[in-house]
C-alpha positions as CSV (number, residue, x, y, z in Angstrom):
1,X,10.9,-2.2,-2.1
2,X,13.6,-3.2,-4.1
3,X,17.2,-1.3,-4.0
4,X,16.6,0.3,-7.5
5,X,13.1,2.0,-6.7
6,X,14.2,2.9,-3.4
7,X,17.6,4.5,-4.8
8,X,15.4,6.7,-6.8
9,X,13.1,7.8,-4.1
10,X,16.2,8.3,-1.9
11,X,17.8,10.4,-5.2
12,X,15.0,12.5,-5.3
13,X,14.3,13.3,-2.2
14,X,18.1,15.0,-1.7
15,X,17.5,16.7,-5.0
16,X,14.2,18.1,-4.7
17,X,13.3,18.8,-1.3
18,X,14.7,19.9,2.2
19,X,12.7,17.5,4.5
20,X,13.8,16.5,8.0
21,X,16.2,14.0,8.4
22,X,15.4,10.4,9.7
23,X,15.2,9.9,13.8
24,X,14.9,6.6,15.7
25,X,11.8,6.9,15.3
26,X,10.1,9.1,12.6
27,X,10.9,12.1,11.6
28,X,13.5,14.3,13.6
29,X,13.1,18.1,12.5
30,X,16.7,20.0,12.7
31,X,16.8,22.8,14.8
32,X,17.3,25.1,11.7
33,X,14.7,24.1,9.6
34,X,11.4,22.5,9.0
35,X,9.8,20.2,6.1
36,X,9.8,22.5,2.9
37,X,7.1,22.6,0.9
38,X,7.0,20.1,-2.4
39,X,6.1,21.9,-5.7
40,X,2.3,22.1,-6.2
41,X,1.7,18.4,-7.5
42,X,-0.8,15.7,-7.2
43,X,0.0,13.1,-4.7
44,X,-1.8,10.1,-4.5
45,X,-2.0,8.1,-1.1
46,X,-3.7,5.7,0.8
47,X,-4.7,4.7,4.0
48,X,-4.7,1.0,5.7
49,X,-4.7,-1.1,8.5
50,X,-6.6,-3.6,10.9
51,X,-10.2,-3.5,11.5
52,X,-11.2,-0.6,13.9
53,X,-7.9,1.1,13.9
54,X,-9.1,3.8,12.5
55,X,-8.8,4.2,9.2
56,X,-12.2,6.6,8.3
57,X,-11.9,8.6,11.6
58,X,-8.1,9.7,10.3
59,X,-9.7,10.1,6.8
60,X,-12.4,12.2,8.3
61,X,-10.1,14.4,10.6
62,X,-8.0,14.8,8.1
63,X,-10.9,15.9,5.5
64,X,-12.4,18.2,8.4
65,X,-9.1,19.8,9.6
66,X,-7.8,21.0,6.2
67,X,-11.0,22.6,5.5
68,X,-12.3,19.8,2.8
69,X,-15.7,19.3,3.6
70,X,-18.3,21.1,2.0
71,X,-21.0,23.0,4.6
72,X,-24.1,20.8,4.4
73,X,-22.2,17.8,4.1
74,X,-21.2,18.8,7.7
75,X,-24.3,19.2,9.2
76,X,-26.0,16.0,7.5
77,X,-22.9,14.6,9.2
78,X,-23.4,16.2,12.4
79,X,-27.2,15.7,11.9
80,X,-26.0,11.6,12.0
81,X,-23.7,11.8,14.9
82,X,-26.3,13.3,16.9
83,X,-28.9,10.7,16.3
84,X,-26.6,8.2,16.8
85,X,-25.9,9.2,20.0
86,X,-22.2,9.4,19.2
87,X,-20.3,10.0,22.4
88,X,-18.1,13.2,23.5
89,X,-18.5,16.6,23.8
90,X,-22.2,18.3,23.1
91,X,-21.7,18.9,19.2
92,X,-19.2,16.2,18.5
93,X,-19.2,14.4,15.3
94,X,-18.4,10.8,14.5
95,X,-15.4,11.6,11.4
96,X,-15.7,8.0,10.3
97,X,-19.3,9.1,8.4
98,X,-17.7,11.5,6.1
99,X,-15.9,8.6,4.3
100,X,-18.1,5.5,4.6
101,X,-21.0,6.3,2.3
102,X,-22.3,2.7,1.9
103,X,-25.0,2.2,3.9
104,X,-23.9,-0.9,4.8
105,X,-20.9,0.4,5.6
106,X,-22.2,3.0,8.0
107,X,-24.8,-0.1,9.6
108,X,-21.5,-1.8,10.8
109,X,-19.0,1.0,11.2
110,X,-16.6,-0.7,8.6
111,X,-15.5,0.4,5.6
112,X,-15.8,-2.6,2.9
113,X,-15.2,-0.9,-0.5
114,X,-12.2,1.6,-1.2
115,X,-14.2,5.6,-0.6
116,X,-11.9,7.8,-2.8
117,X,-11.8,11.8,-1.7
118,X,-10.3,14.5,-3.5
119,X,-8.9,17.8,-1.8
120,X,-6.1,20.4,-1.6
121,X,-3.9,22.3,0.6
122,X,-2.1,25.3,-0.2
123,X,1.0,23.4,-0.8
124,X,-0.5,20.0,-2.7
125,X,-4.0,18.5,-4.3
126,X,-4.5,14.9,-3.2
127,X,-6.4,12.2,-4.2
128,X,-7.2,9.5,-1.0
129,X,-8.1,6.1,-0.9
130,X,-9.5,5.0,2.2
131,X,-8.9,1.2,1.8
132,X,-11.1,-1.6,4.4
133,X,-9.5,-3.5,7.0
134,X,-10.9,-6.7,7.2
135,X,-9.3,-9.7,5.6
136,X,-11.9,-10.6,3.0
137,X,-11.8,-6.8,1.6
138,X,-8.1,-6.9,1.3
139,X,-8.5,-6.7,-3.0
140,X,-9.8,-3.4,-2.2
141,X,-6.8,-2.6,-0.6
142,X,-5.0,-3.6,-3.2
143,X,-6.7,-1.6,-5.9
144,X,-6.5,1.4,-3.6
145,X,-2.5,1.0,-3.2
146,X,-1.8,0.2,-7.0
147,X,-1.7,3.8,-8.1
148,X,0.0,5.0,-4.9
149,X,3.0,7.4,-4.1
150,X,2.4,6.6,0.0
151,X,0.5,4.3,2.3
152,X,-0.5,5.4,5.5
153,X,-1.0,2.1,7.5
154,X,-2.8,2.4,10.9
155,X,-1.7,0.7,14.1
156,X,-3.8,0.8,17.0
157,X,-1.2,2.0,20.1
158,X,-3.2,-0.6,22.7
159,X,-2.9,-3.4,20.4
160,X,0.9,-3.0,18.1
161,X,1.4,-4.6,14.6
162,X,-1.1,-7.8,14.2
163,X,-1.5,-9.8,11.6
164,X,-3.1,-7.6,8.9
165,X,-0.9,-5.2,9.6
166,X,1.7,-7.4,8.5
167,X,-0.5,-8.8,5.7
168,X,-1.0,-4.8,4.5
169,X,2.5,-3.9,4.6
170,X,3.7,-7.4,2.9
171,X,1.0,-5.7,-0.2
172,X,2.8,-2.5,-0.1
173,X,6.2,-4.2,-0.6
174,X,4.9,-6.5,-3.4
175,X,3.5,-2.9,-5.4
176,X,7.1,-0.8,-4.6
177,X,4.8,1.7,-3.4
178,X,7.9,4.4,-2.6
179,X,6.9,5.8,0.3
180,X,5.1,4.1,3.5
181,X,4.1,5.9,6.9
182,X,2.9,4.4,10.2
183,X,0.5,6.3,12.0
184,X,0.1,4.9,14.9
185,X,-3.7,5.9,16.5
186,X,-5.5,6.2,19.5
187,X,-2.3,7.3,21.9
188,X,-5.0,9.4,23.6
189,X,-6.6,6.6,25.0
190,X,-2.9,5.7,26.5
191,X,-2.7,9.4,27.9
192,X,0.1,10.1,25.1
193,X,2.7,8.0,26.9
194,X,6.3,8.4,25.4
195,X,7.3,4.3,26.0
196,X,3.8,2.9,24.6
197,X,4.7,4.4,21.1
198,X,8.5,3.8,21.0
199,X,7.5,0.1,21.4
200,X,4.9,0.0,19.0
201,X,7.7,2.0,16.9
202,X,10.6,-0.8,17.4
203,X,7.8,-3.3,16.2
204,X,7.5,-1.6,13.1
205,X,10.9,-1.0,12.4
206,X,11.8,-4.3,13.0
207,X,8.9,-5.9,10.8
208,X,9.7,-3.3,7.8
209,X,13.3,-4.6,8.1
210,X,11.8,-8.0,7.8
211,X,10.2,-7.6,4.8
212,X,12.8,-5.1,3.2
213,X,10.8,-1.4,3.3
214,X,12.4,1.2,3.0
215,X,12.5,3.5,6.4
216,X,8.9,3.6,7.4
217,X,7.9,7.3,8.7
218,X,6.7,6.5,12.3
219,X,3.9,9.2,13.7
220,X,2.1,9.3,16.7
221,X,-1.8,10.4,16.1
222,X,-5.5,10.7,17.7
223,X,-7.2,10.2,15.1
224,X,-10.4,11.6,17.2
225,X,-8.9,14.8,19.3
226,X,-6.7,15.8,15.8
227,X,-3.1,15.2,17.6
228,X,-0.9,15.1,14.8
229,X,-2.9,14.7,12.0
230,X,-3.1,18.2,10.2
231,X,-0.7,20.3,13.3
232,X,1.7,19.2,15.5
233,X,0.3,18.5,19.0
234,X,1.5,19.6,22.0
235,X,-0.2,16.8,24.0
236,X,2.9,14.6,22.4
237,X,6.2,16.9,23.4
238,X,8.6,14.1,23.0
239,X,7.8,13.9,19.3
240,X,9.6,16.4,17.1
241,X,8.6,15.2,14.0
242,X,6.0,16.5,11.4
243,X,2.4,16.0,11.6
244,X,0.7,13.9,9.3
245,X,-0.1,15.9,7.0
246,X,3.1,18.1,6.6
247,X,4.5,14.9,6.0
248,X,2.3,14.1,2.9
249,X,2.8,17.6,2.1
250,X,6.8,17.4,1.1
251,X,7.6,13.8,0.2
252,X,8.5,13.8,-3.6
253,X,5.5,11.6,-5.9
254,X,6.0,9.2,-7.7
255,X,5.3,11.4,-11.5
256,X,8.3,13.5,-9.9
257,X,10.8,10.5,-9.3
258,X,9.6,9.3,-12.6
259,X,9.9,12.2,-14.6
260,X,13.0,13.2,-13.6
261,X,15.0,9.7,-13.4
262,X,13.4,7.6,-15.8
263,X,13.4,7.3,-19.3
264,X,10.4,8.7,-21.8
265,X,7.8,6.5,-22.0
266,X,4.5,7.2,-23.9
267,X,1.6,4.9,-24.7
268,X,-0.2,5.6,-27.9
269,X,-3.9,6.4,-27.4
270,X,-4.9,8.3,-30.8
271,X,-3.7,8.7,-33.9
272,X,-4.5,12.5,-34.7
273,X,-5.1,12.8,-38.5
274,X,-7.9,15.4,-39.7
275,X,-7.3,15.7,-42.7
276,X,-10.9,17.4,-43.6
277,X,-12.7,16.6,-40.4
278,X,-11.9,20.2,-39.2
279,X,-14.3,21.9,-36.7
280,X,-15.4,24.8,-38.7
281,X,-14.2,27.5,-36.1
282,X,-10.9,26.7,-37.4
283,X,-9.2,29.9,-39.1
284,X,-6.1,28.1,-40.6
285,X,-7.4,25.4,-41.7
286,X,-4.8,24.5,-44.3
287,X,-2.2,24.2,-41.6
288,X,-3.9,21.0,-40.3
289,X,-4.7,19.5,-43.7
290,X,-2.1,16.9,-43.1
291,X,-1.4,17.1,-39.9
292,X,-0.5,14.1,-38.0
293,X,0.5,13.2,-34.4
294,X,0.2,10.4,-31.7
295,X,-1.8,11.5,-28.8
296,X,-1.0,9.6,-25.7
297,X,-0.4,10.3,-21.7
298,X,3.2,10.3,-20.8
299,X,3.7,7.6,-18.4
300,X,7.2,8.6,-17.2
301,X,10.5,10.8,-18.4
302,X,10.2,13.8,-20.1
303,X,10.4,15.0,-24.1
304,X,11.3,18.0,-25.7
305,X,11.4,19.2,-29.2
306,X,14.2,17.7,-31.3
307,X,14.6,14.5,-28.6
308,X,15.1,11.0,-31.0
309,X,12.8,8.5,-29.8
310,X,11.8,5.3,-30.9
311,X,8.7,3.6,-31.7
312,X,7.3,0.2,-30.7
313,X,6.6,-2.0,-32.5
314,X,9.3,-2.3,-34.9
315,X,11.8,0.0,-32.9
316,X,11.8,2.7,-36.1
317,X,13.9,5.6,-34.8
318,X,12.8,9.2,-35.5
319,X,12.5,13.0,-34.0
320,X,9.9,15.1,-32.1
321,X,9.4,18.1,-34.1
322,X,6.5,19.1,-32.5
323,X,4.6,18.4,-29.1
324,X,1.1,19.8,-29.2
325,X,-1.3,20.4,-25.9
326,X,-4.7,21.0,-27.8
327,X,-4.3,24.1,-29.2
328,X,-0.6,24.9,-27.6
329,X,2.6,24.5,-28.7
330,X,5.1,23.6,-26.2
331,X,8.7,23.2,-26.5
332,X,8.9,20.6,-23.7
333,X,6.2,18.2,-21.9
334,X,6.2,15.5,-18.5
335,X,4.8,13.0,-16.9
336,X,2.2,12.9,-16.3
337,X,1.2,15.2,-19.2
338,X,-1.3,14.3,-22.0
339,X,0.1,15.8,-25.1
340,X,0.1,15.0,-29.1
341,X,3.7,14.4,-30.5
342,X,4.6,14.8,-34.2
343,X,7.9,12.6,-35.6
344,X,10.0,13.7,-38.3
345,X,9.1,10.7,-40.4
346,X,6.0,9.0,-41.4
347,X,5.8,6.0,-38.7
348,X,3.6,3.4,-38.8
349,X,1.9,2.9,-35.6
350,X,-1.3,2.5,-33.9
351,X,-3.3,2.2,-30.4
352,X,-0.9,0.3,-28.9
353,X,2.2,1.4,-29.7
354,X,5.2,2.8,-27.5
355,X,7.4,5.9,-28.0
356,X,9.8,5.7,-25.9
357,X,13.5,7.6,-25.6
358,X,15.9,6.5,-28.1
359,X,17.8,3.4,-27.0
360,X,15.7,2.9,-23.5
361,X,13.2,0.2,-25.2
362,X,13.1,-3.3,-23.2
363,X,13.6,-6.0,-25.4
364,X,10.0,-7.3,-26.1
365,X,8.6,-10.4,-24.6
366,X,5.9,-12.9,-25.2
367,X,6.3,-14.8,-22.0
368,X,5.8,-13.6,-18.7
369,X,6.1,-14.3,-14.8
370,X,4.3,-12.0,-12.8
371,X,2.6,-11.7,-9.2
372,X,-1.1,-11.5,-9.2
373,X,-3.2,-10.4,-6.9
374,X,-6.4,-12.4,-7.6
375,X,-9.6,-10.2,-7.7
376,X,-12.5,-11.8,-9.4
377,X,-14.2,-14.8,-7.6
378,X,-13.3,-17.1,-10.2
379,X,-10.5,-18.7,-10.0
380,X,-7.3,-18.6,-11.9
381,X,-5.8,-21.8,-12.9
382,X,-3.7,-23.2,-15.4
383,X,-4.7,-23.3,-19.2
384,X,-7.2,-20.1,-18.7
385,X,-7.5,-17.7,-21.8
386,X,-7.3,-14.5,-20.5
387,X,-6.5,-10.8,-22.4
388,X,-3.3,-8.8,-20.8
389,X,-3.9,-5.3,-20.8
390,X,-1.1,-3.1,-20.4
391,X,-1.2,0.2,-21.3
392,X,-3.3,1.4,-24.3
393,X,-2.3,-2.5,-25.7
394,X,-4.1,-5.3,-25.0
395,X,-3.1,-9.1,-26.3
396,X,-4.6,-12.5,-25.6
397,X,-2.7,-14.7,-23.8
398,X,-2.5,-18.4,-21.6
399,X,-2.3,-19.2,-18.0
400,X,0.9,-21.6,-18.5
401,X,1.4,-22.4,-14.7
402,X,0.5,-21.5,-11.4
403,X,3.7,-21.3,-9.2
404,X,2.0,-20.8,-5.9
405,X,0.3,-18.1,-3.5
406,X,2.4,-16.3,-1.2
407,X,1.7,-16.5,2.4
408,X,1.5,-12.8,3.4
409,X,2.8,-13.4,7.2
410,X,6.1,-14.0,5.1
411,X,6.0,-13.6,1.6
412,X,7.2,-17.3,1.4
413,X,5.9,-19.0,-1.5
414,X,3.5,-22.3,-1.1
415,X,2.2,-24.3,-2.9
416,X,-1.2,-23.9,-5.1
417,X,-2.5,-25.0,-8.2
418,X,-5.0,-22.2,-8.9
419,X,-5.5,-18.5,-7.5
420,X,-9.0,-17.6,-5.9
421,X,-10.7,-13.9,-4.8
422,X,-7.7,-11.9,-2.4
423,X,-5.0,-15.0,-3.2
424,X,-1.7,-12.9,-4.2
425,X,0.0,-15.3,-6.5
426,X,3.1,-16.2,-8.9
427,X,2.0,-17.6,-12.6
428,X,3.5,-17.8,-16.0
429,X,2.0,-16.4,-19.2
430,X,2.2,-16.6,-22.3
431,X,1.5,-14.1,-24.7
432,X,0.0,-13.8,-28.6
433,X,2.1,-10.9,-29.2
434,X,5.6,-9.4,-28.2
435,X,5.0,-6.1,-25.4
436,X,7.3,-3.8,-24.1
437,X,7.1,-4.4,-20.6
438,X,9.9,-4.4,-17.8
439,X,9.9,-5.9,-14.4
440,X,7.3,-3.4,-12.0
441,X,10.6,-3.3,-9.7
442,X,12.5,-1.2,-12.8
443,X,9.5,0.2,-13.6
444,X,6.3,0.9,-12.3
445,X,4.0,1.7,-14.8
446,X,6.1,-0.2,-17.6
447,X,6.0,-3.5,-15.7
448,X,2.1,-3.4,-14.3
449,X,-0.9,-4.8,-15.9
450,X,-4.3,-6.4,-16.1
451,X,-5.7,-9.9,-16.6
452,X,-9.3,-9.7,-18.0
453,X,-12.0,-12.0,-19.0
454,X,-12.3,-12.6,-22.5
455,X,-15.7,-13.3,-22.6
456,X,-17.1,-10.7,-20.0
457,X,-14.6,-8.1,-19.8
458,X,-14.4,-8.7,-15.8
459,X,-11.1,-7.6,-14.1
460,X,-9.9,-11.0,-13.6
461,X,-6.6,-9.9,-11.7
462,X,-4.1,-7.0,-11.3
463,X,-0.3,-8.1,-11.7
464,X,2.8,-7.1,-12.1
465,X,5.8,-8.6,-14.3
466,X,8.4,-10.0,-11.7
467,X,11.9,-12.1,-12.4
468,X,11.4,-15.9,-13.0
469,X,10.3,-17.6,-9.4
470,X,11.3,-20.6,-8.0
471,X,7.9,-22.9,-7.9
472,X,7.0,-23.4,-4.6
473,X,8.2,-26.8,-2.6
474,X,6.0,-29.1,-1.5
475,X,3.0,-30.7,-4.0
476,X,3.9,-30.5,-7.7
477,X,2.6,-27.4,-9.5
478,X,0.2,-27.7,-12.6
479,X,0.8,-27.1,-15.9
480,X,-1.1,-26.6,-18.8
481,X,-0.3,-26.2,-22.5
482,X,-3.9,-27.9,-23.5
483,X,-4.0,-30.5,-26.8
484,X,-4.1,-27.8,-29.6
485,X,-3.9,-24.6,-27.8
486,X,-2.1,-21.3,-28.6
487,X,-2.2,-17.7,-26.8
């Protein structure tokens, strides 16, 4: 994570919340207090690791313990683990089934596309991504960690950090996700001994140093007997820290850093401009004869009636006189609200277009260097028309290089001439139009985008605008401006 997203998530967390300060390992709980509860906000996280660590029994547990799962979805569930023969007490159900739906998935025990779930505590809502282990799935982790405030990475306590482990936390640092926890799983089957998680802790400490994370949250779990997953456990006495879920339950999102550090940013989705198209319900229907607003979803900062802003493209200054929620009028509106704006003057912009704070607009670029994370099975290689989609914009643009693919035991660049299906990558582009964007280490949201097909509309890649990089040593890297071509 770089310094400047993890000196916001470090800024917020002393401003909003009370949480525990940071042990040797973990979480340390002072004597006088415990995790406060976060405001009641959606937090988005999700869960990774190596094959059989555990991923969908944690999901499960955690699903079954904070009373998520629906009544007959627990006894088709049970119904399963019985027939199975799944082993343990009479009655006992496998957790893993209540998150790999695929049949294929449930043939093999593995999970091999991301299962989102959706539930809520009395403190937060959540949205989960339970993301697959093995190597060749590891796009699917990716597209489950993009829109992430926390990972959870597994770590099975026989077995330490391996090599996907490493690979999976190398992804998290590449996507600034803010906040990453280690559970580390199974310490039942080690009879909960103190010494076999403290080294499995000073593991991950050292590799999170080694790839510059932030702190990672180490917790001890059974992802099977519940140890630490929704309560603390007393099976683990040496551990004061929170459980898993307490943890999830105060650590600030990223909407919340967003809104209150960063700047307003809102991408323009709809033009609102009636005029006669009235629904015929309405009783003032003069009032909206010329109405006109931008509809869009705030992406980050906050605005509030009588804020200047300014409009991309063009960078035309005006005022909010109005910010409209359907049929409400509010005075104020956040991230990550979805709200109508009227301006003082009459602006001239579309889909597309940014209104951002007064003075906070990047200055536009056509050219890019970004990280890809390669995700269609074709590959991506120098001189490819593609279409950039960032926000609500979307422009054409050329492949101009390929700098090289990153080896994720150590983020070192090597050399590469194209980028094929789970390659994470370094290219240049170049646009057909000047966008707002700002590197994804500023700002998330602002410096993220897609890289599409033009032909078939397939999700080529998912990238993220980075500083210029170095190519990689070794063979020369291609080129490609082809005889003739433009973006």
């Amino acid at each position: 994570m770089s310094r400047h997203t993890h000196s916001r998530v470090e800024e917020a967390r002393q401003r909003r919340l009370e949480t525990p300060t940071p042990g040797h390992h973990g979480f340390e709980t002072p004597p006088s207090s415990a995790p406060q509860p976060a405001e009641s906000t959606l937090f988005r996280f999700a869960t990774a690791g190596s094959v059989d660590d555990g991923k969908s029994t944690l999901v499960g547990r955690l699903l079954h313990d904070s009373k998520a799962i629906l009544a007959d979805q627990l006894e088709s569930v049970a119904r399963t683990s019985a027939e199975r023969g799944f082993g343990g007490e009479p009655g006992a159900i496998d957790f893993a089934l209540l998150t790999d739906g695929l049949r294929a998935e449930r043939e093999q025990g593995i999970t091999i596309d991301v299962a989102y779930r959706y539930f809520s505590t009395g403190r937060r809502s959540f949205i989960l991504a339970d993301c697959p282990g093995h190597v060749q799935y590891t796009r699917n982790m990716v597209t489950g960690a993009t829109t992430a405030d926390a990972v959870v990475v597994l770590v099975d306590a026989r077995k330490g950090v391996l090599e996907q482990t490493r690979r999976h936390l190398a992804v998290v640092q590449l996507l600034r996700v803010p906040h990453v926890i280690v559970a580390v799983n199974k310490i039942d089957l080690l009879d909960y001994a103190e010494a076999a998680f403290v080294g499995v802790a000073d593991e991950v400490t050292a590799l999170t140093r080694e790839l510059d994370l932030p702190d990672a949250h180490v917790v001890p779990v059974s992802a099977l007997a519940g140890d630490n997953v929704v309560e603390r456990s007393p099976n683990t006495p040496w551990y004061r820290g929170p459980a898993l879920l307490e943890l999830l339950e105060t650590l600030p999102s990223l909407d919340e850093l967003e809104t209150e550090l960063e700047a307003l940013r809102m991408p323009v989705q709809l033009v609102v401009r009636p005029q006669g198209a009235l629904a015929p319900d309405i009783a003032d229907a003069e009032r909206f004869r010329d109405y006109r607003a931008f509809a869009g979803r705030i992406a980050s900062g906050t605005v509030r009636v009588g804020d200047a802003v300014q409009v991309f493209p063009g960078g035309a200054e005006t005022t909010v006189v109005g910010i409209d929620a359907g049929p409400v009028e509010l005075e104020s509106a956040s991230a990550p609200q979805s709200v109508s704006l009227r301006l003082v003057d009459e602006i001239d912009a579309a889909r597309g277009a940014v209104i951002a704070a007064s003075g906070s607009l990047p200055v536009p670029r056509r050219e890019l260097d970004a990280s890809v994370f390669q995700l269609d099975p074709r590959p991506l290689v120098p001189g490819a028309r593609v279409l950039v989609k960032t926000g609500t914009s979307t422009v054409q643009a050329l492949v101009t290089a390929v700098h090289g693919r990153r080896d994720l035991s150590t983020l070192a660049l090597e050399p590469a001439d194209r980028l094929v299906a789970n390659d994470i990558g370094q290219v240049a582009l170049k646009l057909s139009a000047e966008l707002p964007v700002e590197p994804y280490a500023d700002h998330r949201r602002a410096g993220a985008f897609l890289v599409i097909h033009p032909q078939d509309g397939a999700t080529l890649a998912a990238a993220i605008v980075t500083d210029p990089a170095a190519p990689a040593t070794g063979t020369a890297i291609r080129t490609a401006t082809p005889e003739g071509a433009t973006a």
